[in-house]
C-alpha positions as CSV (number, residue, x, y, z in Angstrom):
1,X,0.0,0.0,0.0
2,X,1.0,3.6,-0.7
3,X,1.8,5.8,2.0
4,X,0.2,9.4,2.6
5,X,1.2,12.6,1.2
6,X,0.9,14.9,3.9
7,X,1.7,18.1,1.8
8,X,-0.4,20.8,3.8
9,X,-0.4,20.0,7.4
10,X,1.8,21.9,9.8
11,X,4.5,20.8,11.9
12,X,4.6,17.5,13.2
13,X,1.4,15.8,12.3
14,X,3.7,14.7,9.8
15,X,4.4,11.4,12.3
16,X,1.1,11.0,14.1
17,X,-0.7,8.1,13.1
18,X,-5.2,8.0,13.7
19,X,-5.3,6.9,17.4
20,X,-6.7,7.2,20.7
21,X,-4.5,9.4,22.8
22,X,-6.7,8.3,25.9
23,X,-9.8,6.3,26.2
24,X,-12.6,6.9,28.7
25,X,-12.4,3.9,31.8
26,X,-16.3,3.9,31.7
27,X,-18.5,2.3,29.7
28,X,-18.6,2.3,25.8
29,X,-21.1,1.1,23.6
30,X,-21.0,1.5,20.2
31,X,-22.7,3.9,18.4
32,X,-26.3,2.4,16.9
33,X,-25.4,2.4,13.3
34,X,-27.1,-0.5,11.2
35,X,-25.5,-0.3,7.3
36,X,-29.0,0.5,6.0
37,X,-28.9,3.3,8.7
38,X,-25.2,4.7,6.9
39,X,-26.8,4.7,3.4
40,X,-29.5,7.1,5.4
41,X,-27.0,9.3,7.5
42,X,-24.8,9.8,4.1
43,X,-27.9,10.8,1.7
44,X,-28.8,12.9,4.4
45,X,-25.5,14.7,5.3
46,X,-25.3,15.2,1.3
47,X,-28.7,17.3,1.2
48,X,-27.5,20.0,3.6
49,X,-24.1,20.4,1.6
50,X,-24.8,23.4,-0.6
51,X,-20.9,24.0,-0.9
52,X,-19.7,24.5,-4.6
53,X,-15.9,23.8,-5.6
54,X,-14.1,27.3,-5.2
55,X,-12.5,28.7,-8.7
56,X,-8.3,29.5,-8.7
57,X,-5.6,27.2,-6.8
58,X,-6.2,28.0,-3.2
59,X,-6.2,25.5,-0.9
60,X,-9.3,24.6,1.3
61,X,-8.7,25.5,5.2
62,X,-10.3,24.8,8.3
63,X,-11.5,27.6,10.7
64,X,-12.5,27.2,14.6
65,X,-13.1,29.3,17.5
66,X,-13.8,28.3,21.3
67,X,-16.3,30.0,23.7
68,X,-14.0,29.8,27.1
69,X,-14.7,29.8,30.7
70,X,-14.8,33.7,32.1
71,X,-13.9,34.8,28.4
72,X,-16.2,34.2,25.9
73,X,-16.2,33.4,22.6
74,X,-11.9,33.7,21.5
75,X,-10.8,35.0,18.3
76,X,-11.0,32.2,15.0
77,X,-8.2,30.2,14.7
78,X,-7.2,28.3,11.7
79,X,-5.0,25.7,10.5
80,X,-3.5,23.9,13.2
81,X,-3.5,26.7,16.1
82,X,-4.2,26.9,19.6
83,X,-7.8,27.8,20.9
84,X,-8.8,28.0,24.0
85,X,-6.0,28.0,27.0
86,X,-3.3,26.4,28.6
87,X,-2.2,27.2,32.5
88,X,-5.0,28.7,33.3
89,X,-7.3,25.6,34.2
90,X,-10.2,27.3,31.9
91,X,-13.0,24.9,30.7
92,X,-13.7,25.2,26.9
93,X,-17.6,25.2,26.5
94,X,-18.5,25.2,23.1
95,X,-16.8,24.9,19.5
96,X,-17.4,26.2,16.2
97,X,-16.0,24.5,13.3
98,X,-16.0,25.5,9.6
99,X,-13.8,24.6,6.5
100,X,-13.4,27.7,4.0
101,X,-12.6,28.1,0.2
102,X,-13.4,24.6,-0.7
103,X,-12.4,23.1,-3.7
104,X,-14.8,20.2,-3.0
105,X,-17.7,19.2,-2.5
106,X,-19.0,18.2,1.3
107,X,-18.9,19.6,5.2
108,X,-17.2,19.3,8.4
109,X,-19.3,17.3,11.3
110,X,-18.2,17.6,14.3
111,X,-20.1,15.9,17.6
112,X,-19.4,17.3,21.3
113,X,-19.5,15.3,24.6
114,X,-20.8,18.1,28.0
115,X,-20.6,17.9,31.4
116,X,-23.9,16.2,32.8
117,X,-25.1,16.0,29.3
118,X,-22.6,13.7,27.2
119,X,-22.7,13.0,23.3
120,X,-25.2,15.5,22.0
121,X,-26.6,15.6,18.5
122,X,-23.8,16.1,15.9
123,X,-23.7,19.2,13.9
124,X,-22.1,20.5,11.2
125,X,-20.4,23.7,9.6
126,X,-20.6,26.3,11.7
127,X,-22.9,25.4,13.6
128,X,-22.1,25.6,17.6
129,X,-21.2,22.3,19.6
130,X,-21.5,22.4,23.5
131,X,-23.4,24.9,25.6
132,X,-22.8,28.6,26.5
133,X,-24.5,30.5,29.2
134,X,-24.9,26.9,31.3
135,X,-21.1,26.7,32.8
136,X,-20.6,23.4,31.8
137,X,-17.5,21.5,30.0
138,X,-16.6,20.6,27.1
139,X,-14.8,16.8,27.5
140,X,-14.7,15.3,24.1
141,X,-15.2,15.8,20.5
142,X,-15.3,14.1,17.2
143,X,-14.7,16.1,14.3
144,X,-15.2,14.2,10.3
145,X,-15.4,14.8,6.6
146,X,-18.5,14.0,4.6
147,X,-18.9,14.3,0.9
148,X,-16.2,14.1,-1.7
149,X,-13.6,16.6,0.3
150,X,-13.4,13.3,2.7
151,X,-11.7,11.7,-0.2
152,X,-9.0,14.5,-0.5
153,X,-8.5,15.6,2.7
154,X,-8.3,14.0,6.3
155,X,-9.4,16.1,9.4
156,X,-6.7,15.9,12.3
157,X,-6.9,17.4,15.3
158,X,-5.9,16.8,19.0
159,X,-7.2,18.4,22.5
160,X,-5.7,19.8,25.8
161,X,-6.9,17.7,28.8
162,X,-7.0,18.9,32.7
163,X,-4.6,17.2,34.5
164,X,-3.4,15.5,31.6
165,X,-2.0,18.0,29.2
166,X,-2.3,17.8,25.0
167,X,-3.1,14.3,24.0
168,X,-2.0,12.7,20.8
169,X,-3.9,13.4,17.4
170,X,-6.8,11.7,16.2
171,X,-8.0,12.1,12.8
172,X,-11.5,11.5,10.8
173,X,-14.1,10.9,14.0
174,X,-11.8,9.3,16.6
175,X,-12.8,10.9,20.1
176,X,-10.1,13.2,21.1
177,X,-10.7,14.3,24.8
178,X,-12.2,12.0,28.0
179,X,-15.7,10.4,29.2
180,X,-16.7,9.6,32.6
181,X,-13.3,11.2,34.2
182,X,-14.7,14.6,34.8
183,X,-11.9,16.4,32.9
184,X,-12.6,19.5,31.1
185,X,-11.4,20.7,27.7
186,X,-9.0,23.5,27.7
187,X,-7.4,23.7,24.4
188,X,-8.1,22.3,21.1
189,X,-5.5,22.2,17.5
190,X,-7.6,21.2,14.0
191,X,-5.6,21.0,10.6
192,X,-6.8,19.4,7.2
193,X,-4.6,17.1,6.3
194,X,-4.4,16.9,2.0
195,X,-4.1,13.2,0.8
196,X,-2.8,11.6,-2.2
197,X,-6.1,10.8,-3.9
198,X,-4.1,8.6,-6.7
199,X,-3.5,6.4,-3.5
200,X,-4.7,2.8,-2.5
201,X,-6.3,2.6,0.0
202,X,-5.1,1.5,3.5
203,X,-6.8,0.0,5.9
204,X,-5.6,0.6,9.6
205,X,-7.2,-0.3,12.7
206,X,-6.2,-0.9,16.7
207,X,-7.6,-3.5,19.6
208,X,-8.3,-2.3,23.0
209,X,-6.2,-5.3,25.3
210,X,-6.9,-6.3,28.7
211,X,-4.6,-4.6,30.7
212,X,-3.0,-2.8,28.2
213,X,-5.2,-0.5,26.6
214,X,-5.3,1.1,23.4
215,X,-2.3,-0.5,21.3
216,X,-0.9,1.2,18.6
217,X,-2.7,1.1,15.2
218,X,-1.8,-1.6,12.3
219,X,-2.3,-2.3,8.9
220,X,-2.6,-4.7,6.4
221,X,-2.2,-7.3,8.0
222,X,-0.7,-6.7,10.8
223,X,-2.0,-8.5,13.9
224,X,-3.6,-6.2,16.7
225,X,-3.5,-7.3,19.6
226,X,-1.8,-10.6,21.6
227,X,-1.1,-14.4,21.2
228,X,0.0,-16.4,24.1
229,X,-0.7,-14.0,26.5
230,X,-4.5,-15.0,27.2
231,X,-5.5,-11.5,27.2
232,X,-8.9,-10.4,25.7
233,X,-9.3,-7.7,23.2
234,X,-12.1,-5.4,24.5
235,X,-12.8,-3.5,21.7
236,X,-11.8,-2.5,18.3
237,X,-12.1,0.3,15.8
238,X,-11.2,0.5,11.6
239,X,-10.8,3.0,9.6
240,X,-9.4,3.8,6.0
241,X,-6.8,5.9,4.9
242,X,-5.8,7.7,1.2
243,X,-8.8,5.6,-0.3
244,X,-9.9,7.8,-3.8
245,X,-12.9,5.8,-3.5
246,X,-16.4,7.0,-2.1
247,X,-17.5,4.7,0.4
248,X,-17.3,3.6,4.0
249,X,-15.6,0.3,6.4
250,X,-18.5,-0.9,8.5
251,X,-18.1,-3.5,10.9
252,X,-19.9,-5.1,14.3
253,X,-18.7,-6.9,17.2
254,X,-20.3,-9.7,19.6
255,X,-19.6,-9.1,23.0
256,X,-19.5,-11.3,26.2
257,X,-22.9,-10.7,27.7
258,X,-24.3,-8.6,25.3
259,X,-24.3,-10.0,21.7
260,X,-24.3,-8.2,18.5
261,X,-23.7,-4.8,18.9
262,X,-25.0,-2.8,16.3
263,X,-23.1,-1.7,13.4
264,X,-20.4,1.3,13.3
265,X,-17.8,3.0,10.8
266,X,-14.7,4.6,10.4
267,X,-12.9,4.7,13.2
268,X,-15.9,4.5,16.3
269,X,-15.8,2.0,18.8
270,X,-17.1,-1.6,18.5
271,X,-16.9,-3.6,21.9
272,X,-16.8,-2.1,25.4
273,X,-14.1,-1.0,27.7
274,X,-14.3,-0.2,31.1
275,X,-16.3,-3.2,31.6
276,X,-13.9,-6.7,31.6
277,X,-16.1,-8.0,28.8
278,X,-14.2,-9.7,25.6
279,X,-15.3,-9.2,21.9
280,X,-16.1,-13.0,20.9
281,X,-16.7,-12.3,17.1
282,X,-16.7,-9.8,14.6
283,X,-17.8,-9.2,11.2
284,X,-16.6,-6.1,8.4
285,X,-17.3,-5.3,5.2
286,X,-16.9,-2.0,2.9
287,X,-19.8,0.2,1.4
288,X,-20.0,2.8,-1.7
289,X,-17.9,2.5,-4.5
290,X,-14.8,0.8,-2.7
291,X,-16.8,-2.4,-2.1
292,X,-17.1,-2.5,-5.7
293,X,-13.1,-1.9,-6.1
294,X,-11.6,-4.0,-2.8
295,X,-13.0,-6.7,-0.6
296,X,-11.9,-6.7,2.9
297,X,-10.2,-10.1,4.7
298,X,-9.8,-10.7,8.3
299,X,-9.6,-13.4,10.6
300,X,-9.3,-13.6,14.7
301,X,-7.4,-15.8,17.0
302,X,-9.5,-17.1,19.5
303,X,-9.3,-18.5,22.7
304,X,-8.6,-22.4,23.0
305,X,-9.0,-22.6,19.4
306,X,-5.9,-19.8,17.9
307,X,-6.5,-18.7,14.4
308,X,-9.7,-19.0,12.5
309,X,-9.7,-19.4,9.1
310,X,-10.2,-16.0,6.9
311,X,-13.3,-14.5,6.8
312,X,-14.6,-11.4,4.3
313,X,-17.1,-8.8,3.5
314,X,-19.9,-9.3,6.3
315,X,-19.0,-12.7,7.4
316,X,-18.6,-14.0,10.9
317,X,-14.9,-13.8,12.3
318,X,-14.8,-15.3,15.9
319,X,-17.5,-17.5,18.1
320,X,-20.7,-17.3,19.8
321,X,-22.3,-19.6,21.9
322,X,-19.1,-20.9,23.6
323,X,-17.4,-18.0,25.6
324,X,-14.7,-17.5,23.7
325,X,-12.7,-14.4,23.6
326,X,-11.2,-12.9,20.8
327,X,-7.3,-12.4,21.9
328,X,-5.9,-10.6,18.4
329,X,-7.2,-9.4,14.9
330,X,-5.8,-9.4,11.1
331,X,-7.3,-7.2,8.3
332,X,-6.4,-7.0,4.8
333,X,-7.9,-4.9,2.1
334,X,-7.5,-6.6,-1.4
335,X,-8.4,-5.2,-5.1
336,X,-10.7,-7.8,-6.4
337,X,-8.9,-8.1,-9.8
338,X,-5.6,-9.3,-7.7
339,X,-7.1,-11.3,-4.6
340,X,-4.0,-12.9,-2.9
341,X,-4.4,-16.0,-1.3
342,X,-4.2,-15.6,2.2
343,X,-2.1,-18.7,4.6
344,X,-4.0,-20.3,7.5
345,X,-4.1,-23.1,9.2
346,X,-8.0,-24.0,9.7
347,X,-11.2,-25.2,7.6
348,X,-13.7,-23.1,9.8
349,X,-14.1,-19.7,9.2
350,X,-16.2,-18.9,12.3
351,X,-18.3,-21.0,14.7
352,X,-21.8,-19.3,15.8
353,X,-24.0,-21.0,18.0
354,X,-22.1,-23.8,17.7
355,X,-22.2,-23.8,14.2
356,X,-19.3,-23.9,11.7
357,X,-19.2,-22.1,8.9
358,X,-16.6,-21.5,6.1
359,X,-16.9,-18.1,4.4
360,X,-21.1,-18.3,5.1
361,X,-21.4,-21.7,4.3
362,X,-21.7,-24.4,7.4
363,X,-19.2,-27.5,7.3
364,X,-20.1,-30.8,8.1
365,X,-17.3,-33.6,9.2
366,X,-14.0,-33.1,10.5
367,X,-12.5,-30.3,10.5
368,X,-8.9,-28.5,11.3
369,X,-8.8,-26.0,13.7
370,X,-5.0,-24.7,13.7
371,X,-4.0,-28.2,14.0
372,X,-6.4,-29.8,16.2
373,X,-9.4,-31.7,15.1
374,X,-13.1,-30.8,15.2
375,X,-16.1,-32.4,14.3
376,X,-19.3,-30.7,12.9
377,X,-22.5,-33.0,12.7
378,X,-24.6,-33.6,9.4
379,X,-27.1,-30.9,10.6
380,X,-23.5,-28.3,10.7
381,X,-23.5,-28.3,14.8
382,X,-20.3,-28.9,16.3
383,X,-20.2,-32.1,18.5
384,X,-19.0,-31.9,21.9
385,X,-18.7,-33.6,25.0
386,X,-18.7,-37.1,23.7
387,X,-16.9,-40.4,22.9
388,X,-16.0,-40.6,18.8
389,X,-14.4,-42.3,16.4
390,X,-11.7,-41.1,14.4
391,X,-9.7,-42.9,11.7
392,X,-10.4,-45.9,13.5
393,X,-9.4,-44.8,17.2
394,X,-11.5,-44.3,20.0
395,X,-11.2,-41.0,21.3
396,X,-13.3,-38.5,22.7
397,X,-14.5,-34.5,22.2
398,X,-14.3,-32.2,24.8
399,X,-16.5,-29.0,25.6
400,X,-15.0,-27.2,23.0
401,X,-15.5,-30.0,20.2
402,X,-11.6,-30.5,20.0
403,X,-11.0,-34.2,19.6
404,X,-8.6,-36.7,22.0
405,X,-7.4,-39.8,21.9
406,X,-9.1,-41.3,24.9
407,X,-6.8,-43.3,26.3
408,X,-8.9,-45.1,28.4
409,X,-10.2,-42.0,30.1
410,X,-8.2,-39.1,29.4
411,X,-10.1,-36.2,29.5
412,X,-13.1,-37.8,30.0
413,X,-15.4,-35.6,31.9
414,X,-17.5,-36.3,35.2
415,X,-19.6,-34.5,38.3
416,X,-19.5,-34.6,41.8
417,X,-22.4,-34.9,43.8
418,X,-24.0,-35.7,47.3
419,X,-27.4,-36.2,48.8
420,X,-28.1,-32.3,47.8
421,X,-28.8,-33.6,44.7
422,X,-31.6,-35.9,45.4
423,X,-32.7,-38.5,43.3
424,X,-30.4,-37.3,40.8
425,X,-30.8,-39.2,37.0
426,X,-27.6,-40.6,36.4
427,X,-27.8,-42.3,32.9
428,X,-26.5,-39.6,30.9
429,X,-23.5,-39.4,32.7
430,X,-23.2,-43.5,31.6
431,X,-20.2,-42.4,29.1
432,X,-18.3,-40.1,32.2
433,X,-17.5,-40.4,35.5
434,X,-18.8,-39.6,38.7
435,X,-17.1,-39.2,42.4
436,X,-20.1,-39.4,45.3
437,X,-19.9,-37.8,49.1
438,X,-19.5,-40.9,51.0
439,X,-20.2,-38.6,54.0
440,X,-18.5,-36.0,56.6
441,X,-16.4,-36.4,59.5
442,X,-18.4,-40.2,60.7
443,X,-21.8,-39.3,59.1
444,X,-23.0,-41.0,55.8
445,X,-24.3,-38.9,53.3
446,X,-28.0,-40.0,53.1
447,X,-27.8,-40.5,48.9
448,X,-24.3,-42.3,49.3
449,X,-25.2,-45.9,48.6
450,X,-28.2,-45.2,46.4
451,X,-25.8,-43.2,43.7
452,X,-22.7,-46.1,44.6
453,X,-25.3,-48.9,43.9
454,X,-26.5,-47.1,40.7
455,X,-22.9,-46.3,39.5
456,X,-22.0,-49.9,39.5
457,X,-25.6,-50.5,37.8
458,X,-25.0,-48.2,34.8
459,X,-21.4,-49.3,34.8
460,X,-20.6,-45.8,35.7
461,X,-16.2,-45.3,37.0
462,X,-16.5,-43.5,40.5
463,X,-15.0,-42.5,43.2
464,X,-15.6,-41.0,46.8
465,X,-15.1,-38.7,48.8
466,X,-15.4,-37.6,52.8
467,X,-15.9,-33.9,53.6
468,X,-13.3,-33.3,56.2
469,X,-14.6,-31.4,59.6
470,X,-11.2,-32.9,61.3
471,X,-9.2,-30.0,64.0
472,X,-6.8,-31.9,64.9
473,X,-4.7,-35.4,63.6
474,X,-6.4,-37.7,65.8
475,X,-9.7,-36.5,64.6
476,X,-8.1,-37.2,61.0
477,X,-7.6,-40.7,62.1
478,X,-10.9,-41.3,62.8
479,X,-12.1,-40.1,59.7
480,X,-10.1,-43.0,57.8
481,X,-11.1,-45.6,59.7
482,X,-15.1,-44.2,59.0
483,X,-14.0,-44.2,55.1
484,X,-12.6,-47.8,55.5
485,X,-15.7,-48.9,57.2
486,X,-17.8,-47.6,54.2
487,X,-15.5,-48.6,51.0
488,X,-17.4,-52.2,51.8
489,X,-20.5,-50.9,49.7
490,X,-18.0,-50.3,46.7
491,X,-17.3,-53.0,44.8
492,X,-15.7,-51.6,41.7
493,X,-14.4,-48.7,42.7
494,X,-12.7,-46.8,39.6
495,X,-11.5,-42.7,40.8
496,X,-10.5,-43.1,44.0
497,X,-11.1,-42.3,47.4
498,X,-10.8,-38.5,48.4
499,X,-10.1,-36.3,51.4
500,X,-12.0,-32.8,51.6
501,X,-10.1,-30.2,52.7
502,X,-11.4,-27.0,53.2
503,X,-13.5,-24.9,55.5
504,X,-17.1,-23.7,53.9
505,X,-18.7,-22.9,56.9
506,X,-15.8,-21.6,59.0
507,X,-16.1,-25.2,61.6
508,X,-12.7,-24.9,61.6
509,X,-11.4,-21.4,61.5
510,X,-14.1,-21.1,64.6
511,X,-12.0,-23.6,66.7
512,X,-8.7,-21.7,65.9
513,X,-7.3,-25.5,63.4
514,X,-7.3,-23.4,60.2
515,X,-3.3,-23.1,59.9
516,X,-1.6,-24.8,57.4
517,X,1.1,-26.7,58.5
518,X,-1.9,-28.9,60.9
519,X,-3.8,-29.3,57.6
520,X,-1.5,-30.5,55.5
521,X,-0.6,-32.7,58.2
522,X,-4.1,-34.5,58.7
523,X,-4.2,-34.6,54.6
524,X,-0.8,-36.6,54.9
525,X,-2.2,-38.6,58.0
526,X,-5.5,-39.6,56.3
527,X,-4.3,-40.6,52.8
528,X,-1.5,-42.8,54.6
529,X,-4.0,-44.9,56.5
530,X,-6.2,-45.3,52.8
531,X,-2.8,-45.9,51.0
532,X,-1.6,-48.7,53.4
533,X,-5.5,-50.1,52.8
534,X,-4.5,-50.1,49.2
535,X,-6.6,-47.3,47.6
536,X,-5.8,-44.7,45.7
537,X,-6.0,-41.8,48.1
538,X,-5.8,-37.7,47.1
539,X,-6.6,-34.5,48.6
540,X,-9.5,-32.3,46.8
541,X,-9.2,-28.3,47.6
542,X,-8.9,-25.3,46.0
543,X,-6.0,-24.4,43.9
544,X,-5.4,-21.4,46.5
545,X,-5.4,-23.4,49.3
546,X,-3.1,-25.6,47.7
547,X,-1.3,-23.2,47.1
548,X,-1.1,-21.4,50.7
549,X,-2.9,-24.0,53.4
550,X,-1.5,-27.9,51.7
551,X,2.0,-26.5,50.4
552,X,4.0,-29.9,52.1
553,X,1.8,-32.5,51.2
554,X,3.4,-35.9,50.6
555,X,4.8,-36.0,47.1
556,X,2.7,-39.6,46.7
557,X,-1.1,-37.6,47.4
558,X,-2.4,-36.8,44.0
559,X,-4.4,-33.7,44.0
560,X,-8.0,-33.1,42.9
561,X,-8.5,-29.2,42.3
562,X,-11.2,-27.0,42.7
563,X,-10.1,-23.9,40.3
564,X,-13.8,-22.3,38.5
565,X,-12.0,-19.3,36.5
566,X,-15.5,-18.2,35.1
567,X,-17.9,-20.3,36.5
568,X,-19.9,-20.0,33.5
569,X,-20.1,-24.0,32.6
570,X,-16.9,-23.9,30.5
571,X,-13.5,-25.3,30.7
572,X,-11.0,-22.2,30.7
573,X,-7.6,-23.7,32.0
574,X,-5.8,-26.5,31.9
575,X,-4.6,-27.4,35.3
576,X,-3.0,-31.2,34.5
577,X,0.4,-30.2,35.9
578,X,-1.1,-29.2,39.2
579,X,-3.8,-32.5,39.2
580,X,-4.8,-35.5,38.3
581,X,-8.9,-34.0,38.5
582,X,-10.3,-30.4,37.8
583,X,-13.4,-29.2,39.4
584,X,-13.8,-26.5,37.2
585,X,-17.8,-24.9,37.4
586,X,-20.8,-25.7,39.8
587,X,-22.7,-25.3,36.4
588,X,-25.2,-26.8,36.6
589,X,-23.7,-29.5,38.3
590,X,-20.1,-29.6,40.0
591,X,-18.3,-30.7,36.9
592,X,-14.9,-31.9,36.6
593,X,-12.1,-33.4,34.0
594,X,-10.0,-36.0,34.2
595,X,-6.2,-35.8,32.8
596,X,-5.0,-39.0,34.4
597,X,-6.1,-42.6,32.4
598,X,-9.0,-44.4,34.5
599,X,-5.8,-46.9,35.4
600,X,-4.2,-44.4,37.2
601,X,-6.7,-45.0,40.0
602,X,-5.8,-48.4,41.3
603,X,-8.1,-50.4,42.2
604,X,-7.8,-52.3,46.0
């Protein structure tokens, strides 16, 4: 792609790229724009330019004055000056913003977010932004070309923030300024910026990052954002730079919680920030006459799954229905004489609703996935959570589709569960696992034998477990010796025998036993006695406990963790170097996976 031709900007705008200088910490939704609505917006913008192209070679400008605190409306300013103040902690409270001796068609727009008030109605040349008379701040503005002078000229302009001084430059509708901090405007610089209209087109756009932020902006093809890190992007904005071509980059995000957001353009903000929620899935495409020129390629790397295959104009990038956040973004703008073929590693484009599609069209069968193996049934939903067949081995698909060879249990995935379940159905839990409260301290869970009895009915593997209210290592003693009173009901016992350790109801912090050197001391005590009785005995907790309370446990006691990330049903981490078991949701059941083959748990 060409670069720009800056040829009529002043100073050093020369080497600022379109970004956010800061980005309000509240939150953000995007703006409600639906593509029908753009075609609207446009035709209308268009009927209230009366501007005719100006005769002779003088070069459009752009004029602006401020109405100030204490002072009024300030003398116009054009070009890349200063209006309003600096030092002297004076709001600005209104704007007025007009270009002059246009050689093209179009208008400036320009949108102002007030004090109490926020975004109000965007107007256009010369027409006043903000309030007067009401002594309230001016804290943001977005300033854009319509018409064809947005095809020869960029609008650039940055803004003086209390407390935080002159901000980067933004360009063609980028918010320049705060929301939700309070902080007034004091100062604002606006320049035209002349572009090479024989140009292509560029597309650039920038991810907002857990933790990070606003990165930097990329283009063509550069990713945006992070891989490996298992950080979220948040939100994302496009726009388009030296394009010749009339026309518009539209695009919509699907975020955690919310769903589709409604459709935005050039350079506004799809997603949230503020907020913790991840953008899941995204879809762009190109209006006007550039969509008949270019069509526009990205593709997202995705949680669990990396890189999806390349998606294009309108189609779904990303996932929905399984919770899965987007962690970087490519885009690629491509003539459609000269379409490049771009690398990937996968046969899925997206996967909504736990469909799979490739460019719009759902897939059936297996399918690769940036290595890994997925299977899509005949009706185009991908199959999870169940034992398969696949070139002739016996393996198994986990919650996220992703196929394993079973290994006799690997991964296979199972509940916990106690007489607060009731009667609970256990036939479709025939092809998992299940590990049943045998009881607490030397009480028998009321359900105990019913769900042992009906395990060894359905020919389902499973364990037990004892919910530990022991304060002291004789108590811990006496806990075995229930447990090895009770493992005479189990006759094919399959995942062990398991010692709960932790403190729900505060039994023990109340009686002054919860320090950590005496409970990793009845864990060790209690697993010896069931190890010398030949079972396989572990310790179930919670990965912080393990990680403060049970640090010296006997290097022999597996571990059976209780680590929920989201609690939303899903499997986020992968915790098979820490244990052998992962509780990992209460929902709807206490659910667990196994990393261990089902002849890891010996059998007495």
């Amino acid at each position: 792609m060409k670069k720009k031709d800056y040829s009529l900007c002043v100073c050093f705008v020369i080497f600022v790229m379109c970004f956010f200088g800061f980005v309000s910490i509240n939150k953000v939704y995007a703006s409600e724009v639906t593509p029908d609505e753009i075609s609207e917006v446009n035709e209308s913008n268009e009927s209230l330019e009366q501007t005719t192209p100006t005769s002779g070679n003088t070069s459009t400008s752009v004029d602006y004055e401020s109405h100030v605190q204490d002072k009024g409306w300030q003398e116009e300013k054009k070009d890349g000056e200063v209006s309003g103040t600096t030092g002297e902690s004076k709001r600005i409270e209104a704007v007025n913003i007009q270009l002059e001796n246009q050689e093209y068609q179009g208008n400036i727009n320009y949108q102002a977010h007030v004090q109490d008030i926020g975004w109000q109605t965007t107007v256009w040349g010369g027409q006043v932004a903000g309030t007067t008379g009401q002594s309230k701040r001016l804290e943001a503005i977005r300033i854009w070309l319509t018409g064809d002078i947005a095809n020869y000229y960029s609008i650039q302009y940055r803004a003086h923030i209390q407390d935080i001084g002159w901000q980067d430059w933004a360009c063609d509708g980028i918010i320049a300024g705060t929301t939700g901090l309070g902080k007034r405007l004091e100062a604002l610089q606006i320049c035209l910026v002349r572009i090479n209209n024989q140009a292509d087109p560029e597309i650039h756009y920038t991810s907002h990052v857990q933790d990070y932020g606003w990165q930097s902006n990329k283009t063509d093809g550069q990713i945006s954002g992070t891989t490996g890190q298992s950080k979220r992007v948040e939100a994302f904005t496009v726009g388009l730079n030296n394009s010749k071509y009339s026309g518009d980059v539209i695009y919509q995000a699907h975020v955690q919680d919310i769903g589709w957001q409604n459709w935005v353009k050039n350079g506004q903000i799809a997603g949230t920030t503020g907020l913790g929620k991840s953008l899941q899935a995204i879809r762009i495409a190109l209006t006007g006459n550039i969509a008949n020129e270019y069509s526009i390629y990205y593709r997202v790397h995705s949680s669990d799954f990396g890189w999806l295959d390349w998606a294009s104009d309108k189609n779904v990038a990303g996932t929905t229905g399984l919770g899965k956040a987007i962690e970087a973004i490519q885009i690629h703008l491509m003539k459609k004489i000269d379409l490049k073929a771009l690398e990937t590693n996968s046969e899925v484009s997206s996967i909504c609703d736990r469909k799979g599609y490739k460019n719009g069209v759902a897939v059936t069968g297996w399918k690769n996935i940036n290595g890994d193996s997925y299977y899509f049934g005949n009706d185009g939903v991908l199959v999870v959570n169940q034992s398969i067949t696949k070139d002739d081995k016996q393996g198994y698909v986990n919650n996220l589709g992703k196929f394993v060879l079973s290994n006799n249990g690997i991964f296979m995935h199972g509940i916990d569960i106690s007489e607060w379940n009731y009667d609970i159905d256990l036939t479709p839990y025939k092809d998992n696992f299940v590990i049943i409260r045998l009881g607490w301290y030397n009480t028998l869970d009321k359900k105990a034998l019913r769900n042992i009895q009906l395990c060894e009915q359905l020919g389902i593997p499973y364990g037990v477990y004892l919910y530990s209210y022991a304060t002291s290592i004789e108590e811990s003693r006496m806990e075995a010796n229930f447990v090895l009173n009770q493992l005479s009901h189990c006759s094919n016992l399959r995942v062990g025998v398991w010692y709960d350790m932790e403190d729900a109801d505060n039994y023990k912090a109340n009686r002054g036993s919860l320090v950590g050197s005496l409970m990793t001391n009845m864990c060790n005590t209690f697993c010896s006695i069931l190890q010398n009785a030949g079972y396989y005995t572990g310790v179930y907790s919670s990965s912080s406990w393990f990680n403060y309370y049970l640090t010296n446990l006997n290097t022999n006691i597996p571990k059976w963790v209780a680590h929920w990330d989201n609690n939303d049903g899903q499997l986020h981490s992968n915790l098979s170097n820490m244990a052998v078991l992962h509780q990992y949701t209460s929902i709807p059941l206490d659910q667990n996976v196994m990393y261990v083959p089902l002849e890891t748990f010996k059998l007495k």
